[in-house]
GUVO-190302 format. One line per field, with one value per residue: chain; residue in one letter; x, z, y of N, C-alpha, C, O in turn. Coordinates in steps of 0.1 Angstrom, whole numbers. Layout:
GUVO-190302
mol c(A  ...)
type c(A  ...)
nxx c(X  ...)
nzz c(Z  ...)
nyy c(Y  ...)
caxx c(X  ...)
cazz c(Z  ...)
cayy c(Y  ...)
cxx c(X  ...)
czz c(Z  ...)
cyy c(Y  ...)
oxx c(X  ...)
ozz c(Z  ...)
oyy c(Y  ...)
END
This chain:
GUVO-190302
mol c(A  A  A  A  A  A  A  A  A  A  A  A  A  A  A  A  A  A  A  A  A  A  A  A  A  A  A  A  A  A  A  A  A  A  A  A  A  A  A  A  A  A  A  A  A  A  A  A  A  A  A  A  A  A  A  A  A  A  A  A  A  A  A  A  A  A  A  A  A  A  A  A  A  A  A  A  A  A  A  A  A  A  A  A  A  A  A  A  A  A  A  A  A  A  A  A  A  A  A  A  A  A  A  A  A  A  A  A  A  A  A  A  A  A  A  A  A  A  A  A  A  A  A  A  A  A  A  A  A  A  A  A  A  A  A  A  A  A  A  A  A  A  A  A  A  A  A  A  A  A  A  A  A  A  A  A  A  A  A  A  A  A  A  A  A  A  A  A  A  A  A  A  A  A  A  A  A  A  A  A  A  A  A  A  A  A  A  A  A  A  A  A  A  A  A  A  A  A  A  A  A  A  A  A  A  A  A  A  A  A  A  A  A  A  A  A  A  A  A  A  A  A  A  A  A  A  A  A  A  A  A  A  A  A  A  A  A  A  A  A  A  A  A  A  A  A  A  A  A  A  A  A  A  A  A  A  A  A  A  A  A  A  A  A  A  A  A  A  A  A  A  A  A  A  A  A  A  A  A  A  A  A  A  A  A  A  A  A  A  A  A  A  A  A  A  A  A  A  A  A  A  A  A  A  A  A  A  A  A  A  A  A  A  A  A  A  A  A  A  A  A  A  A  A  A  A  A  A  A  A  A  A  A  A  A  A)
type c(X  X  X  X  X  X  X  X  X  X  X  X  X  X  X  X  X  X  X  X  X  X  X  X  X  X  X  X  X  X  X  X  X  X  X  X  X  X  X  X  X  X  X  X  X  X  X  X  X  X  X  X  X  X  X  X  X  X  X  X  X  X  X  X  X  X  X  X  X  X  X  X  X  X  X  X  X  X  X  X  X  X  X  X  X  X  X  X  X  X  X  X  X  X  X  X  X  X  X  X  X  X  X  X  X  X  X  X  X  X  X  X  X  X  X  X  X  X  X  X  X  X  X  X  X  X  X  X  X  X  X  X  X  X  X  X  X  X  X  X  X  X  X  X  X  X  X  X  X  X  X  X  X  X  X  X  X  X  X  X  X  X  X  X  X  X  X  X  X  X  X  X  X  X  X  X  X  X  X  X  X  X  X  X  X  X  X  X  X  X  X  X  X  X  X  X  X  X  X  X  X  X  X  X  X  X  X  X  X  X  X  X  X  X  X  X  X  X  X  X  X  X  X  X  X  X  X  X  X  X  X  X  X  X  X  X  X  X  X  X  X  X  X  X  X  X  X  X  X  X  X  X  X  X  X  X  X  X  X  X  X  X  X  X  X  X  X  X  X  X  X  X  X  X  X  X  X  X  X  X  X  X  X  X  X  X  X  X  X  X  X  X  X  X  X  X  X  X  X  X  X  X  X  X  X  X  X  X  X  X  X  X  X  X  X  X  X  X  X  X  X  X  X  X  X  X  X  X  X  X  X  X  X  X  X  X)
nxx c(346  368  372  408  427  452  484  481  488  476  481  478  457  445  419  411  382  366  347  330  307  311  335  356  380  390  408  403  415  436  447  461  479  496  510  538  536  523  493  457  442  411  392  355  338  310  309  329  358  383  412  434  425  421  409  412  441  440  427  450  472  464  459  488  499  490  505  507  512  504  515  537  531  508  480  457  428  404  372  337  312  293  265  248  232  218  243  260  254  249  276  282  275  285  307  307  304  327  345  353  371  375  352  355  336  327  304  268  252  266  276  250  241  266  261  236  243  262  263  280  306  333  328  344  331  328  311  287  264  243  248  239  212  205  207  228  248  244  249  274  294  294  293  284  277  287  300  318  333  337  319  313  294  285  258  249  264  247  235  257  267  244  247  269  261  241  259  272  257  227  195  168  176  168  173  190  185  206  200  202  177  176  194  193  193  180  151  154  177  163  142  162  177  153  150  177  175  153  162  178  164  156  141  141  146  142  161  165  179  197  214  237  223  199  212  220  198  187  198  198  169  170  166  143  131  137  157  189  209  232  229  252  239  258  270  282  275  271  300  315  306  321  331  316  291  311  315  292  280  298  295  268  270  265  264  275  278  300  302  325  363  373  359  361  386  389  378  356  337  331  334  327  333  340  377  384  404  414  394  391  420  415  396  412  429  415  405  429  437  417  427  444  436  418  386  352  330  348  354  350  326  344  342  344  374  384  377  374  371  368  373  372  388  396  373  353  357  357  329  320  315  320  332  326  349  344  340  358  378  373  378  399  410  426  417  437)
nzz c(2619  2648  2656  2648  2666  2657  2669  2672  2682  2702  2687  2665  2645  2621  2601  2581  2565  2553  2526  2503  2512  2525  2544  2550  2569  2580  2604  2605  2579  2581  2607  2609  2589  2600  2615  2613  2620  2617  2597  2608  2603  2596  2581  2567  2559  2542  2530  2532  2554  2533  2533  2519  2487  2457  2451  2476  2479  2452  2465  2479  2462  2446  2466  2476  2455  2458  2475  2500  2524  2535  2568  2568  2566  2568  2586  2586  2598  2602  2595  2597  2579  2571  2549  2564  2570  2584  2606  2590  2586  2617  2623  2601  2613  2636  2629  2617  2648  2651  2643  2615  2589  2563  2542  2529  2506  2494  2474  2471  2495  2515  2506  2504  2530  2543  2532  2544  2566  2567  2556  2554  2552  2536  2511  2494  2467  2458  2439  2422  2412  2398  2404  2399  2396  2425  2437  2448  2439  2422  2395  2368  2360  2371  2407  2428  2463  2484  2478  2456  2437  2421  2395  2391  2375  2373  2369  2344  2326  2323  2300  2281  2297  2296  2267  2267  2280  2265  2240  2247  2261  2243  2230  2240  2268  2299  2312  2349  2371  2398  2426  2452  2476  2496  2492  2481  2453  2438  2427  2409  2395  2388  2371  2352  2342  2335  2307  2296  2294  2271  2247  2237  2235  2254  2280  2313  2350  2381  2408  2444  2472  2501  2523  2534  2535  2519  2495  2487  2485  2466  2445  2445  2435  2409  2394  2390  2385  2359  2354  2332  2331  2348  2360  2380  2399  2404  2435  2471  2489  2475  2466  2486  2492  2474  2472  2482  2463  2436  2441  2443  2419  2401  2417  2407  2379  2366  2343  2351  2351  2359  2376  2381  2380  2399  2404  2385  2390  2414  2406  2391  2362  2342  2335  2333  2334  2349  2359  2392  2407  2397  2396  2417  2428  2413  2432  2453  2447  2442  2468  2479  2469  2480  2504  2502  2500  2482  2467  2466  2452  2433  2416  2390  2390  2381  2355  2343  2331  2324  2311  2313  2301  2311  2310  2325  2314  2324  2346  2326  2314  2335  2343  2321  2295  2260  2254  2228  2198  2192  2217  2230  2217  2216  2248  2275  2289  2293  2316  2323)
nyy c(1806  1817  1855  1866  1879  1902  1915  1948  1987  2012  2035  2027  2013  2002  1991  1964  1947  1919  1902  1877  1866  1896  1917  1945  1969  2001  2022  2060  2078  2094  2093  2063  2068  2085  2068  2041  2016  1982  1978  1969  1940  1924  1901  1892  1871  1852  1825  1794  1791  1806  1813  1806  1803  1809  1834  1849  1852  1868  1893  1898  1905  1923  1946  1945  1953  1981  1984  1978  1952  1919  1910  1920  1954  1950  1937  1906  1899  1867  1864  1845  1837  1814  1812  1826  1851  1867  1873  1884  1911  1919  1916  1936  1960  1960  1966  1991  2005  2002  2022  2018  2023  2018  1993  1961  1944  1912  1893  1894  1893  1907  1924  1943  1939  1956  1977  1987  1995  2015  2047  2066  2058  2043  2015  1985  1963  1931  1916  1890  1901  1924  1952  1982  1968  1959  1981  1989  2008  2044  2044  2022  2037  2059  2057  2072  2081  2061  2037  2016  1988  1958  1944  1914  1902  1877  1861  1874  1854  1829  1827  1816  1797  1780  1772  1761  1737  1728  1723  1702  1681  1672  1675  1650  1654  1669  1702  1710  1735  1744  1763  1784  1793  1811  1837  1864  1878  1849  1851  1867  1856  1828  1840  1850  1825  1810  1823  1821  1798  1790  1804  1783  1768  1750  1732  1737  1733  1744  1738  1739  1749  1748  1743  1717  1689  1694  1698  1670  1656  1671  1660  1637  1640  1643  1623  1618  1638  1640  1652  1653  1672  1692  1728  1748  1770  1806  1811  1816  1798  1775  1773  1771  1741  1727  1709  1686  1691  1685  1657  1644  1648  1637  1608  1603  1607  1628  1651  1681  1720  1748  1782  1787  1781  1769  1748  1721  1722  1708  1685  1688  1689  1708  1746  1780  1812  1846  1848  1844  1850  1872  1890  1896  1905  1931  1941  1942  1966  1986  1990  1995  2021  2039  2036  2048  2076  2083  2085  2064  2073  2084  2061  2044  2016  1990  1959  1928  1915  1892  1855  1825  1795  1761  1726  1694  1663  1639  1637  1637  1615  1595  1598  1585  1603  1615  1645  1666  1674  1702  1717  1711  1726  1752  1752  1771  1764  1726  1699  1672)
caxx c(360  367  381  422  429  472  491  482  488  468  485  482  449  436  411  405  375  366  347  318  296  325  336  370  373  404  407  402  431  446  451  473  486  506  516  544  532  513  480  457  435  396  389  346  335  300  314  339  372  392  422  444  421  425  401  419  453  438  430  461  478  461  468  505  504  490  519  503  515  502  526  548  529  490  474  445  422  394  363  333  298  288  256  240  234  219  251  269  241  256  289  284  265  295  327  303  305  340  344  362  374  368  345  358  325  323  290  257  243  271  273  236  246  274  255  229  247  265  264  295  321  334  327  348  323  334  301  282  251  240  252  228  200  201  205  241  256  239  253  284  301  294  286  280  277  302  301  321  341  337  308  317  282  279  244  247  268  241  228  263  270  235  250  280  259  232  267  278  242  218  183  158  178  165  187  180  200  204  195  199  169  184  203  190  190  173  144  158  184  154  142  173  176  142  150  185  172  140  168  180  150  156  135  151  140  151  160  164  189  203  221  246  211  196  222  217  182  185  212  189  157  174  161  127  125  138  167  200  223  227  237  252  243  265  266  288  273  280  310  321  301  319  335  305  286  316  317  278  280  306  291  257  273  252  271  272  291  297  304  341  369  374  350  368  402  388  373  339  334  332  328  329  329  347  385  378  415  421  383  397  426  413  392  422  437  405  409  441  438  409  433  455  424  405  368  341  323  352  358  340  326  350  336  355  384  392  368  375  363  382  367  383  388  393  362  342  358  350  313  311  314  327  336  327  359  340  337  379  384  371  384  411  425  417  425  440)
cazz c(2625  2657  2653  2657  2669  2653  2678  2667  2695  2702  2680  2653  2643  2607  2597  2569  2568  2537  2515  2503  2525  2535  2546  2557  2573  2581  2614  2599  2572  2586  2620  2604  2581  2609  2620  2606  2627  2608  2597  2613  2592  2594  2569  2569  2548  2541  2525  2546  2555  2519  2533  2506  2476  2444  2457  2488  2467  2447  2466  2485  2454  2443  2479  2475  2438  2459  2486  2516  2522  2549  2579  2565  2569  2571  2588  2585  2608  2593  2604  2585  2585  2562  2546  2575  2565  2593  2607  2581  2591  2622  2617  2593  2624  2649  2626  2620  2658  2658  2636  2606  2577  2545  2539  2519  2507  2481  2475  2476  2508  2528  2505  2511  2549  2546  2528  2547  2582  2566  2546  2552  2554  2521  2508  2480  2468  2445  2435  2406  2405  2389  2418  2397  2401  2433  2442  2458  2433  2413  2376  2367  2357  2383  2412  2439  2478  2495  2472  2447  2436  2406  2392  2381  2364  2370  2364  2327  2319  2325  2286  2275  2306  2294  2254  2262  2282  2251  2229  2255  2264  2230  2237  2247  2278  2309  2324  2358  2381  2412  2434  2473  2479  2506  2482  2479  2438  2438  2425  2394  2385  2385  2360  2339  2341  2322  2297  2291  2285  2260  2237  2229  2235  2260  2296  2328  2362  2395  2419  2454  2479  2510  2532  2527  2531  2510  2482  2486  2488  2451  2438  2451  2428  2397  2380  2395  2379  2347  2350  2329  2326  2361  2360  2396  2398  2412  2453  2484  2497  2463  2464  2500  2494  2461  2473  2481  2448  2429  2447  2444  2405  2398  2419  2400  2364  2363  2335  2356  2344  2369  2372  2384  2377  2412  2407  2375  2391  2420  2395  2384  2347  2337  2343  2325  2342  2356  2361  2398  2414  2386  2398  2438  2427  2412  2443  2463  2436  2446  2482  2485  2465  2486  2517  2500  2500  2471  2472  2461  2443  2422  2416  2382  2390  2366  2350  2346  2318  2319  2315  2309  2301  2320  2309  2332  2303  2332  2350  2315  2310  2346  2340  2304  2287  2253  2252  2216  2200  2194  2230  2236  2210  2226  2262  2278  2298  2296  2325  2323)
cayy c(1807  1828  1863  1860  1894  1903  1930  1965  1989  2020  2043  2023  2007  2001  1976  1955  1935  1912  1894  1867  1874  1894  1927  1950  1983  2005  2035  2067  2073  2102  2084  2050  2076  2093  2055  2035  2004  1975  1979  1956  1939  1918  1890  1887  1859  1846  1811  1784  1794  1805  1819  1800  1803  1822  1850  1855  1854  1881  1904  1900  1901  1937  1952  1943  1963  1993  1990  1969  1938  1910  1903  1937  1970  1952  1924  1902  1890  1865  1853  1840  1836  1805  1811  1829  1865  1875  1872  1893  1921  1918  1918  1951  1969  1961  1970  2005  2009  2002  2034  2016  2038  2012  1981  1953  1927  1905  1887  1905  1896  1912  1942  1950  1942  1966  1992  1992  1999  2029  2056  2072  2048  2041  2000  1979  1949  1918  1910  1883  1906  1937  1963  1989  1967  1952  1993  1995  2023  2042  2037  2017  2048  2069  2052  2080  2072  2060  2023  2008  1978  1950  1936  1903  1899  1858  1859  1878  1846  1820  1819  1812  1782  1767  1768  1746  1725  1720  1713  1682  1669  1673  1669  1655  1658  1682  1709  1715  1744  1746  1780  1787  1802  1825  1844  1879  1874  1840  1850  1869  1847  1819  1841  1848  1807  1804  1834  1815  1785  1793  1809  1775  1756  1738  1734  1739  1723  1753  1729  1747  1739  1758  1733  1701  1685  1697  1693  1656  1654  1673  1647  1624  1639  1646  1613  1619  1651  1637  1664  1646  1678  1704  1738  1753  1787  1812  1811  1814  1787  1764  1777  1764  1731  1723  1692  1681  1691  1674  1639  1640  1649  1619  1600  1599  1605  1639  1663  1694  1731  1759  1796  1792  1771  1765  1735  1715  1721  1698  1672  1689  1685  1722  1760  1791  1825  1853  1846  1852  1858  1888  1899  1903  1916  1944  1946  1948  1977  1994  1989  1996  2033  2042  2039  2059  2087  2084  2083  2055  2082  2088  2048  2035  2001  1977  1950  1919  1917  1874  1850  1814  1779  1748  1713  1680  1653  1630  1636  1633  1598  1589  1596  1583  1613  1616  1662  1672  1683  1714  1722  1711  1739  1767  1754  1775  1749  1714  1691  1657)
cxx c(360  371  392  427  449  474  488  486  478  474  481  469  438  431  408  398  370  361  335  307  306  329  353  373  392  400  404  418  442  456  459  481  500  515  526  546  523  499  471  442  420  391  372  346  319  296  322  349  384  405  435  440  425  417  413  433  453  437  438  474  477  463  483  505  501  505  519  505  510  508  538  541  510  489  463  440  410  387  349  320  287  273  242  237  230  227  260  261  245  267  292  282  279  312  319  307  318  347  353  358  369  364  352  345  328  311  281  252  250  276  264  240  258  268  244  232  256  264  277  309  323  335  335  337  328  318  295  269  254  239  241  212  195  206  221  250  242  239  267  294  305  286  279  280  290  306  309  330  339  330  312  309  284  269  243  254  261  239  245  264  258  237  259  272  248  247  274  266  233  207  179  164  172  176  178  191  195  209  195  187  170  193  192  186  185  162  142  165  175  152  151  178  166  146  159  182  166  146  177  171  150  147  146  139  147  151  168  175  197  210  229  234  207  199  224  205  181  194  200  176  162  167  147  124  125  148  184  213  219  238  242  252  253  263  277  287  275  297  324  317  309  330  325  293  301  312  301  277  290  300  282  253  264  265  268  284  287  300  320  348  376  370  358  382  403  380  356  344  334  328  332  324  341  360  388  393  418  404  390  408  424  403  399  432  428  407  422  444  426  417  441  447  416  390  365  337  330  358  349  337  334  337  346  363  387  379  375  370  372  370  380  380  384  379  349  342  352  336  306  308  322  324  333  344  359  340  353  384  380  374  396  421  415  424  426  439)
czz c(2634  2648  2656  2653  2666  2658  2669  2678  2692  2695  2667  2652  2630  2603  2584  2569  2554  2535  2516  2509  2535  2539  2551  2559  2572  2595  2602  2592  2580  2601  2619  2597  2589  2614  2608  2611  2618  2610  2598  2604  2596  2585  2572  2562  2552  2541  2539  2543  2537  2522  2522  2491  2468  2447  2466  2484  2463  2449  2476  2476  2446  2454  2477  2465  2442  2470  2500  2513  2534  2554  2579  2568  2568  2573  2590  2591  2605  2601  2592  2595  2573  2563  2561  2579  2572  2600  2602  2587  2604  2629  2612  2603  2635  2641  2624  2632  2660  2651  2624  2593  2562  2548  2529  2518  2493  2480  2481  2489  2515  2518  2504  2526  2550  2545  2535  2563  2578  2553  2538  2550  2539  2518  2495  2479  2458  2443  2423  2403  2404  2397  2414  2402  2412  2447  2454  2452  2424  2395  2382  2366  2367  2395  2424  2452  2479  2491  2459  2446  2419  2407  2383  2371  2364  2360  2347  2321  2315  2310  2281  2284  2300  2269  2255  2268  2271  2240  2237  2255  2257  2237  2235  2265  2286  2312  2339  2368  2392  2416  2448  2471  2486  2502  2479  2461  2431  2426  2406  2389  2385  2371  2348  2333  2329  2308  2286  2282  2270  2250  2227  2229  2243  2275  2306  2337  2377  2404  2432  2461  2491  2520  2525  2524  2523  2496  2484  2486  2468  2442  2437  2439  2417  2385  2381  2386  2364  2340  2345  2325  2340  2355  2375  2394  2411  2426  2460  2487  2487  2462  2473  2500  2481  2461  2473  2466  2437  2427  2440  2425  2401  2403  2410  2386  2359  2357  2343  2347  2358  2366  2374  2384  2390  2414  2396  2380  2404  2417  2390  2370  2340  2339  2332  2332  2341  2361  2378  2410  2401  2392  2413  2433  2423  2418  2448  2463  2443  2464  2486  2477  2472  2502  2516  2498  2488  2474  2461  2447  2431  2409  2401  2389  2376  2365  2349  2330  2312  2323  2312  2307  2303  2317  2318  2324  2314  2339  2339  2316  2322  2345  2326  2296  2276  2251  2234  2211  2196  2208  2231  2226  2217  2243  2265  2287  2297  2304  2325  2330)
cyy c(1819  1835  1863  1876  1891  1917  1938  1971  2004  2028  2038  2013  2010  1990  1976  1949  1930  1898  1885  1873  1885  1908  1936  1960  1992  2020  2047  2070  2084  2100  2073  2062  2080  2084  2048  2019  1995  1977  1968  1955  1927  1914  1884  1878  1855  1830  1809  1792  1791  1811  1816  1808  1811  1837  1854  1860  1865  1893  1910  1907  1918  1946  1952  1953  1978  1994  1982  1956  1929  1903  1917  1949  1966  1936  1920  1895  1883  1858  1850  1836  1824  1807  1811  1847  1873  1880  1883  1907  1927  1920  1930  1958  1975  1966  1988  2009  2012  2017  2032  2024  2028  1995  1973  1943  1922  1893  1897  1903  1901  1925  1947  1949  1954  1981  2001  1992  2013  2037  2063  2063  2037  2018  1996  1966  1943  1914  1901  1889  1919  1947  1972  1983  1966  1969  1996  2004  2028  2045  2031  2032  2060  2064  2058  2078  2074  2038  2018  1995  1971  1942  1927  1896  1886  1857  1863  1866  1834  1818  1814  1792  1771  1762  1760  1740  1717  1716  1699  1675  1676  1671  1658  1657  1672  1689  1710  1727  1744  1758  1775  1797  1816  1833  1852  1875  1866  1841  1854  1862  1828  1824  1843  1834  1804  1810  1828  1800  1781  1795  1798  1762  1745  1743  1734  1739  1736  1746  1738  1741  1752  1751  1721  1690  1683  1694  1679  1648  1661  1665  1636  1623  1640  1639  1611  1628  1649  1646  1656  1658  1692  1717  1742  1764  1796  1815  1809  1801  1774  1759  1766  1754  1726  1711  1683  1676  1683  1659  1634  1638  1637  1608  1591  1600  1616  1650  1679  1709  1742  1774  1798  1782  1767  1745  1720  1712  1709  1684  1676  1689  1697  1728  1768  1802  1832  1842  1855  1864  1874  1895  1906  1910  1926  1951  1952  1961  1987  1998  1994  2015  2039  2045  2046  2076  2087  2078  2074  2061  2081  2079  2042  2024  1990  1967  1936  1921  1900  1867  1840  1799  1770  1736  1704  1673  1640  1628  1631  1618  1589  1588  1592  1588  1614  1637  1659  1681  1700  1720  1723  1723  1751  1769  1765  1770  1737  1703  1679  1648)
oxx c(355  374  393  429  457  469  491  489  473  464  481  470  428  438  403  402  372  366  329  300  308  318  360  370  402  390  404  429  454  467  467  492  511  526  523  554  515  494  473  435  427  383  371  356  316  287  322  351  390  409  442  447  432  421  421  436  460  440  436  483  487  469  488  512  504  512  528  501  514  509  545  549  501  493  455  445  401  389  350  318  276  268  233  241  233  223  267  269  245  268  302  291  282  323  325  315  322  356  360  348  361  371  354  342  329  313  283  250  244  281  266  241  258  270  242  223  258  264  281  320  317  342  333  335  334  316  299  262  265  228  233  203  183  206  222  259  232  230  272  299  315  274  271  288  299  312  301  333  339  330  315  313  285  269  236  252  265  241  243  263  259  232  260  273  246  245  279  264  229  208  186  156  171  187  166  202  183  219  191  189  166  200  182  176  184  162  136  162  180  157  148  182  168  146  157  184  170  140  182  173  146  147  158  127  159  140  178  180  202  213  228  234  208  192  235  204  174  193  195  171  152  164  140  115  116  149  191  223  209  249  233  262  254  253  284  297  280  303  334  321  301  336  325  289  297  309  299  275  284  300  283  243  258  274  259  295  277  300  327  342  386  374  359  388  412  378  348  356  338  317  340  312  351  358  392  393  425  404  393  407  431  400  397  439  433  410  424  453  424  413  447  454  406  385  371  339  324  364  340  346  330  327  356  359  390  371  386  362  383  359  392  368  374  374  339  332  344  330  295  301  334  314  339  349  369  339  360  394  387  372  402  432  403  435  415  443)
ozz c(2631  2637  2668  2642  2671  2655  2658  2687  2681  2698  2657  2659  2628  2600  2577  2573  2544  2539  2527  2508  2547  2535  2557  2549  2565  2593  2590  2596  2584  2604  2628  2603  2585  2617  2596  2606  2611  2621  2592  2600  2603  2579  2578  2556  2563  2547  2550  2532  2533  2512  2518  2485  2471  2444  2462  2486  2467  2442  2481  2481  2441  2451  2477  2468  2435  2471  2508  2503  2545  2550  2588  2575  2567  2567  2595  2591  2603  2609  2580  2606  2569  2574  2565  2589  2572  2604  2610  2594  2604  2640  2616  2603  2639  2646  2630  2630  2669  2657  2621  2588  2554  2553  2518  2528  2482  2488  2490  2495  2526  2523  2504  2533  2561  2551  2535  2571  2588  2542  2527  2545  2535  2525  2485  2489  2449  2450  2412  2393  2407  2398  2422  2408  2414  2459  2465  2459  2420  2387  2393  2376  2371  2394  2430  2453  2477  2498  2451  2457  2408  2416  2371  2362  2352  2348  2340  2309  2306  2307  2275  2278  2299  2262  2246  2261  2268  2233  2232  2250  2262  2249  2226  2273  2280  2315  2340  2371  2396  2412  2454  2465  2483  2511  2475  2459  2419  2417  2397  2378  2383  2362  2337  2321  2318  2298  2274  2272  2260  2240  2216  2225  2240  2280  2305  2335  2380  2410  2429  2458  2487  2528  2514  2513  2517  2487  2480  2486  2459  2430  2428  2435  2410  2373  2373  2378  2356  2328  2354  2319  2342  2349  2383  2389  2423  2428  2456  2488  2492  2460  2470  2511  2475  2452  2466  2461  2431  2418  2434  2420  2396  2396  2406  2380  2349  2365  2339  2341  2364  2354  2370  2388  2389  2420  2401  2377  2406  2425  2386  2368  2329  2344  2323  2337  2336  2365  2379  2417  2402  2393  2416  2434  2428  2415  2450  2472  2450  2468  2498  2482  2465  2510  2525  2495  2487  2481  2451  2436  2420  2399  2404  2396  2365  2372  2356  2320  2300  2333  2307  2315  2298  2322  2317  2322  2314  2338  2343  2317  2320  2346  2322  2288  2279  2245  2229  2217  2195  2207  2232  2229  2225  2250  2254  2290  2300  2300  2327  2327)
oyy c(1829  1831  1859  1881  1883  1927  1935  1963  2006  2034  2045  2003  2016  1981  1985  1938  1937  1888  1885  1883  1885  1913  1928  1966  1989  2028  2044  2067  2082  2104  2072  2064  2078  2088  2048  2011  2002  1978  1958  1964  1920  1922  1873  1876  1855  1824  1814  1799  1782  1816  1825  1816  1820  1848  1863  1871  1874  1902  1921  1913  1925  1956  1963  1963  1987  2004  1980  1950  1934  1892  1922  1956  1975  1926  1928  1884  1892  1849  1852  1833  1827  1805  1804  1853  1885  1891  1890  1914  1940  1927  1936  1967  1986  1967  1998  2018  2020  2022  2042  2029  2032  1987  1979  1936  1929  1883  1905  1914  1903  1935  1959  1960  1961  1991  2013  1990  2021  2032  2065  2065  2027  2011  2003  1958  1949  1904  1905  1885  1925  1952  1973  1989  1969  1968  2002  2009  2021  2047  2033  2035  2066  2065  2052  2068  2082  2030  2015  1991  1977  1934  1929  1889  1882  1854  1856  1864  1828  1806  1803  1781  1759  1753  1751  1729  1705  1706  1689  1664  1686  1667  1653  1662  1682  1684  1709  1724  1743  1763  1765  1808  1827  1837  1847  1869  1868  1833  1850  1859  1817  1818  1839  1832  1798  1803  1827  1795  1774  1791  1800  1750  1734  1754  1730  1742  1734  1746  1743  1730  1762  1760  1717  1685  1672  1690  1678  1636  1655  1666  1628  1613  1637  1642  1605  1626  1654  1649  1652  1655  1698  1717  1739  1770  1794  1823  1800  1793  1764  1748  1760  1749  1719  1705  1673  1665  1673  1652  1624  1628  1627  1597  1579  1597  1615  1655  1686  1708  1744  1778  1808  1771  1760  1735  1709  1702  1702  1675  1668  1690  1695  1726  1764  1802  1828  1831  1867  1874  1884  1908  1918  1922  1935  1963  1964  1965  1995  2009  1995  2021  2050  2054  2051  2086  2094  2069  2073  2056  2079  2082  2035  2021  1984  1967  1936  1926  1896  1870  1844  1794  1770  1738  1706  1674  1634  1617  1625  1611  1579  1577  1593  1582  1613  1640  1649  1690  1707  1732  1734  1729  1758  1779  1768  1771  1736  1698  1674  1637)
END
């Protein structure tokens, strides 16, 4: 999506940039500070256009609770870089130039692109991996730099998503997940995949996939492989394709579960993860007390607080599925 530049005038110029693949900046604070003019705002994105979504919500929703509102005293300008991270790289290089005061990202590949175009210029990230590991703070507690935000830890949820899928599809069923290759964490959340699996004995199949393509070309091999139950692991690009991955999963009667209830509430079959509008908002909490001067450094990295599990009843019945009513007991929403 172009950039859609909203009146600031020269006196008055604070950026926001944000998210996914995503990023958001702000002038230096003492400079808007002195302004009573709206703060102008920069919406990155990695994924498709979410300006609606419950992310976007959220950390509109946690900005508002620090005092900034969009269209009242801050605006946002969004653009987006689907699953093209050189791009985000980019992107991070040219809002450095522009001399913006705070980074908004969420998704790893554009808070390594963020991190690694500055040093100084303080970052909020929404991330599903292990910020210590993948070396963008260094502890949860004390994160140091000029980095923090909320580690939503997707990936640590994987052994639980592959235990409800062993209580709906028993064996000898296969699992098989599907991975974007081009995902920075790829290679470890292959392996946290196997680790999860082994613990309840079941095989898993990593089926690859980086394009619309692609994700029909793996729909396509499922029965080749001898894979009868999919997991979708956590991605941007999942994320923004998950009309796609639905239609394809009903289509072909394939029991899938996801990381976010994003996917169930548009007819996938179920998810369990991070509650992800309360994750951005307490991005936007972060973000929005950082513009108020507080430092990164001085910022724990949270963790997440809401998780949930959403089963669609309908989507089961459509594909033939009788839900255990072990599983409908431990849902937290179940859709009709």
């Amino acid at each position: 999506m172009a950039a859609r530049g909203l009146g600031a005038t020269a006196n008055a110029r604070a950026r926001i940039i944000s998210r996914l693949g995503c990023a958001a900046a702000v002038w230096p604070l003492a400079a808007w500070a002195q302004q009573p003019t709206p703060v102008l705002g920069l919406y990155l994105d990695s994924a498709a256009p979410d300006q609606s979504g419950i992310r976007a919500m959220g950390f509109r929703k946690g900005l508002s609770e620090m005092g900034y509102i969009e269209g009242r005293n801050l605006a946002i300008e969004y653009r987006y870089a689907p699953n093209e991270n050189d791009r985000l790289r980019e992107m991070a290089a040219d809002l450095v130039r522009r001399g913006v005061a705070v980074i908004f990202v969420a998704g790893t590949p554009a808070a390594l692109a963020a991190k690694a175009a500055t040093s100084t210029i303080p970052i909020v990230f929404s991330i599903g991996s292990d910020p210590v590991q993948m070396g963008l703070v260094a502890s949860l507690n004390r994160p140091g730099g000029n980095v923090t935000g909320v580690a939503n830890m997707s990936i640590e949820v994987e052994p639980k998503l592959f235990r409800l899928l062993h209580e709906l599809v028993p064996p000898p069923a296969r699992f098989g997940a599907l991975v974007n290759p081009s995902n920075p964490v790829a290679e470890s959340l292959i392996r946290d995949l196997h680790a999860a699996a082994a613990i309840i004995g079941r095989e898993v199949e990593a089926i690859h996939a980086s394009t619309n393509r692609e994700i029909d070309t793996a729909f396509a091999n499922l029965g080749k492989k001898g894979v009868g139950a999919l997991l979708v692991g956590p991605d941007g690009l999942f994320l923004s394709r998950r009309v796609q991955l639905v239609m394809l999963a009903t289509r072909d009667r394939v029991p899938v579960i996801y990381w976010s209830r994003e996917f169930p509430e548009i007819g996938g079959l179920m998810s369990y993860g991070t509650n992800l509008g309360d994750a951005w908002r307490q991005a936007g909490i972060y973000t929005g007390r950082i513009l108020k001067g507080e430092r990164p450094a001085d910022l724990p990295v949270m963790r997440p607080t809401k998780f949930e599990f959403v089963i669609n009843l309908q989507t089961a019945r459509t594909i033939g599925l009788d839900v255990p009513p072990t599983l409908l007991a431990l849902a937290d929403e179940i859709i009709e």
